[in-house]
C-alpha positions as CSV (number, residue, x, y, z in Angstrom):
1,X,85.0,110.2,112.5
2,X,86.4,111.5,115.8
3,X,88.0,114.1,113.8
4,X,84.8,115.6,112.8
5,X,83.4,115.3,116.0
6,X,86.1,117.2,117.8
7,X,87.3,119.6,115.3
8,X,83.6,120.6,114.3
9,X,81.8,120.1,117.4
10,X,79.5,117.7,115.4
11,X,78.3,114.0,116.5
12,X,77.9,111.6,113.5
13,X,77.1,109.1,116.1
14,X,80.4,106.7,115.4
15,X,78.9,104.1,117.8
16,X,75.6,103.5,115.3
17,X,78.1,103.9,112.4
18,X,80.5,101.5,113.4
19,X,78.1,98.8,114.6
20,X,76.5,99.4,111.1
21,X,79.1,99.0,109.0
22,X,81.1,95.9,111.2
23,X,77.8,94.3,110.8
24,X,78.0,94.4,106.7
25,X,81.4,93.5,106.7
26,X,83.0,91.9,110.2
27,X,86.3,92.5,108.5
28,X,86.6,96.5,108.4
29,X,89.1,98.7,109.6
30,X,88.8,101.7,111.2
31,X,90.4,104.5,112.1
32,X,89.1,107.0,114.2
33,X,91.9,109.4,113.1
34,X,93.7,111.9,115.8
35,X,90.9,110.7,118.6
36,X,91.9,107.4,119.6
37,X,88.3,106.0,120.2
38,X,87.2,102.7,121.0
39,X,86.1,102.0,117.2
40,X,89.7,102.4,115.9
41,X,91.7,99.1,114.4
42,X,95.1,101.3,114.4
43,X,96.3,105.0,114.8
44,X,98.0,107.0,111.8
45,X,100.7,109.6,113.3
46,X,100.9,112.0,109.9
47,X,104.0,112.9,108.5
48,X,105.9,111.9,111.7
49,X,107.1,109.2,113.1
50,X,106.8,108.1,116.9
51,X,110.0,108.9,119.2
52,X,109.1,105.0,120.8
53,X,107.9,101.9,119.7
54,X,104.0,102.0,120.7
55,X,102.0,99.3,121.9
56,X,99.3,99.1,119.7
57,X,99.1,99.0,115.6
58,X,99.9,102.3,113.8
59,X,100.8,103.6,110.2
60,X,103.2,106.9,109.8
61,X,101.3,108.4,106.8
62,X,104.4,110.8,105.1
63,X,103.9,112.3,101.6
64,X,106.7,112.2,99.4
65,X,106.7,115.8,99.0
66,X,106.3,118.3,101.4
67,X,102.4,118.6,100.0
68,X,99.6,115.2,100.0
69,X,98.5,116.5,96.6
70,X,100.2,118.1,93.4
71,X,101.7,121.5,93.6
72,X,104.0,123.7,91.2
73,X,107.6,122.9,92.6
74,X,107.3,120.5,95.0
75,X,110.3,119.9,97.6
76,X,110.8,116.6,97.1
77,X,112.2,114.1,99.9
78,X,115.1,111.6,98.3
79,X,115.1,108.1,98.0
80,X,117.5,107.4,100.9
81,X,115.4,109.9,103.2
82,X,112.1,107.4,102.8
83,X,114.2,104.1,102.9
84,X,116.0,105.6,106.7
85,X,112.0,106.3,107.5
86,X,111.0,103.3,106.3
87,X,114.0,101.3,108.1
88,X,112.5,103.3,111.4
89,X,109.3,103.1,111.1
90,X,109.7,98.8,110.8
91,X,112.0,98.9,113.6
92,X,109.5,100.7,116.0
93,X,107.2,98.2,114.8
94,X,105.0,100.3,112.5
95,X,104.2,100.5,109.0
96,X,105.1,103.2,106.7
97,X,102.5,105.0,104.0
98,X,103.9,106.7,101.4
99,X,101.3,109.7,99.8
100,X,102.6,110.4,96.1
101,X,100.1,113.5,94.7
102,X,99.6,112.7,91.2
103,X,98.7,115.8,88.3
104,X,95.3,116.4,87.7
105,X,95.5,114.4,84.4
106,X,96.5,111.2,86.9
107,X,100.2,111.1,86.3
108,X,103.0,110.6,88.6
109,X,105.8,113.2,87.7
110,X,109.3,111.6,86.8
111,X,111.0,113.2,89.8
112,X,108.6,110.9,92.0
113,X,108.7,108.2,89.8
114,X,112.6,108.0,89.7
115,X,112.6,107.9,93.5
116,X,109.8,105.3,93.7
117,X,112.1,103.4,91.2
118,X,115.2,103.5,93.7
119,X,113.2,102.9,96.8
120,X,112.1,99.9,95.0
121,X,115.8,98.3,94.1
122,X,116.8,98.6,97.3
123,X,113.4,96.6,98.5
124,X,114.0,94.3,95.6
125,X,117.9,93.5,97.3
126,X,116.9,93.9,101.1
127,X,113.4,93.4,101.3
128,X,113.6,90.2,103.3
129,X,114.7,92.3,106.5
130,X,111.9,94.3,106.3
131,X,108.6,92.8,104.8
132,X,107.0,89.8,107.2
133,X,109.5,90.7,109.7
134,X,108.9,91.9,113.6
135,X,111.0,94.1,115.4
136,X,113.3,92.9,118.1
137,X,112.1,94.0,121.4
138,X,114.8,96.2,123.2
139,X,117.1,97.0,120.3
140,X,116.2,100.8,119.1
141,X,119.3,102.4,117.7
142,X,119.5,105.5,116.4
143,X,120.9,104.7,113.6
144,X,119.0,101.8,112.7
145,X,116.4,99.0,113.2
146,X,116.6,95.0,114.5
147,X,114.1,92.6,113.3
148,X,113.4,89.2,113.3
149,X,111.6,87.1,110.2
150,X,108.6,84.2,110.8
151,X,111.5,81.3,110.8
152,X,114.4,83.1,113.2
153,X,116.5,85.1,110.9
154,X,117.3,87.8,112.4
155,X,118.6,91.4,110.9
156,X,120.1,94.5,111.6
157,X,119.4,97.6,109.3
158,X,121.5,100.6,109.4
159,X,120.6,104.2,107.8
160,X,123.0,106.4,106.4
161,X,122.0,110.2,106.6
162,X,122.1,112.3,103.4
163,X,125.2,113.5,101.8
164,X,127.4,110.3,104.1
165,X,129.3,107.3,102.5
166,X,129.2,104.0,104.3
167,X,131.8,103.4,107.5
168,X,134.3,100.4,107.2
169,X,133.3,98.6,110.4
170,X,129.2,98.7,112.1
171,X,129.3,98.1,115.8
172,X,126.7,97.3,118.4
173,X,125.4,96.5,121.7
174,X,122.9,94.5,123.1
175,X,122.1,91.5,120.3
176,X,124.8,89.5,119.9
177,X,124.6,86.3,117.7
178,X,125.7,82.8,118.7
179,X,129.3,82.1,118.4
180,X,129.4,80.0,114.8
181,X,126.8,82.6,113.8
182,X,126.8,83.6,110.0
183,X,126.8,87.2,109.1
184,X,126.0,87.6,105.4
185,X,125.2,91.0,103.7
186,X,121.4,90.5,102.4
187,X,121.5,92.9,99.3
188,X,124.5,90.6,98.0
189,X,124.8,86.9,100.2
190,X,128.4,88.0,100.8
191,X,129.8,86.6,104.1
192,X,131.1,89.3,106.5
193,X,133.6,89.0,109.1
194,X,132.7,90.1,112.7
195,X,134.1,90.0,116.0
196,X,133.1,90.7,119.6
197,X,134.8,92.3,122.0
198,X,133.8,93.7,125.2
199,X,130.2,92.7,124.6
200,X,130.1,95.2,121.9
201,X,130.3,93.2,118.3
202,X,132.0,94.9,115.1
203,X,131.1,94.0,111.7
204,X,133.8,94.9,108.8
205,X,132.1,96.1,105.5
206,X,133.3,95.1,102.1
207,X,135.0,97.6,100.3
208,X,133.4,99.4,96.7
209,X,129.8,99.0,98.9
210,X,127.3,101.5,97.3
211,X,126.9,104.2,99.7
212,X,123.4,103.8,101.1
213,X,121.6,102.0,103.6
214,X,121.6,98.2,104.5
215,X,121.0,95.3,106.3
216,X,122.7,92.3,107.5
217,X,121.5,88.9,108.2
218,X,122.7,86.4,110.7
């Protein structure tokens, strides 16, 4: 609504509207769009994502392509692009919406399909680190995200930019896990060795790991 208003130089009158609707149904969100007004639940940065966690609820809304809806030829973002947005987004303590344009007959197109498909395996194996978690306060990394789930567990998640293959060691600073801690790889259970040193702790990867982003739970 505060869109409209501003764009336009219209007034739909969002105080009448919100009281109106809030008293149908108490439970409605709203969002007031690029003017944060006093009706809004949460705020929706579009196709970006915020440089710092904010302190209130927001959404990055990011289309899959480089369009919201269906075009001829569409530039299409890969499946380990939206999983290191995803892993960003959760670690700045945000939530990510994915816009896939369908054809006019209602179809999503195999080359979005096949990336909705891998985005999904990798949820299916590290999910846990990022669904019903909460991000850690003080831990942004650039190359990854710390969260913590309802019951403790806590996880670092590390991206890995296109075209890279996976290091044999992860280090960092900052979070350090008791001393009989347990690190375990989540996509697989595996135990993984780890040291600290320096206040700085090293974790050593398995070898044959598929090259793509993951998460570790200790």
């Amino acid at each position: 609504g505060g869109w409209v208003c501003k764009e336009n130089g219209q007034d739909i009158d969002m105080p009448r509207i919100a009281t109106m609707v809030r008293s149908q149904q108490p439970g409605l969100l709203i969002v007031d769009r690029t003017i944060h007004g006093p009706y809004e639940n949460y705020r929706t940065p579009e196709r970006t994502i915020p440089e710092h966690r904010l302190d209130y609820p927001w959404e990055s809304c990011i289309p899959l392509s480089d369009d919201w809806g269906w075009v001829p030829r569409p530039r299409w973002k890969s499946a380990r692009q939206i999983i290191n947005m995803l892993i960003e987004v959760v670690g700045k303590g945000g939530n990510l919406m994915l816009g896939i344009g369908p054809t006019a007959d209602g179809l999503i197109e195999p080359e979005a399909e096949q990336r909705l498909r891998e985005i999904g395996l990798w949820l299916k194996k590290n999910g846990r680190a990022i669904y019903g978690t909460t991000p850690l306060p003080l831990m942004e990394e650039p190359e990854g995200a710390f969260t913590v789930s309802k019951d403790g567990r806590r996880y670092a998640l590390f991206t890995l930019p296109e075209g890279e293959t996976l290091p044999k060691t992860l280090s960092w600073k900052g979070l350090l896990p008791q001393p009989n801690a347990t690190m375990r790889l989540v996509s697989t259970g595996q135990k993984l060795r780890w040291e600290i040193q320096d206040g700085c702790i090293t974790v050593t990867l398995p070898q044959k790991l598929p090259d793509e982003p993951l998460a570790i739970e200790f």
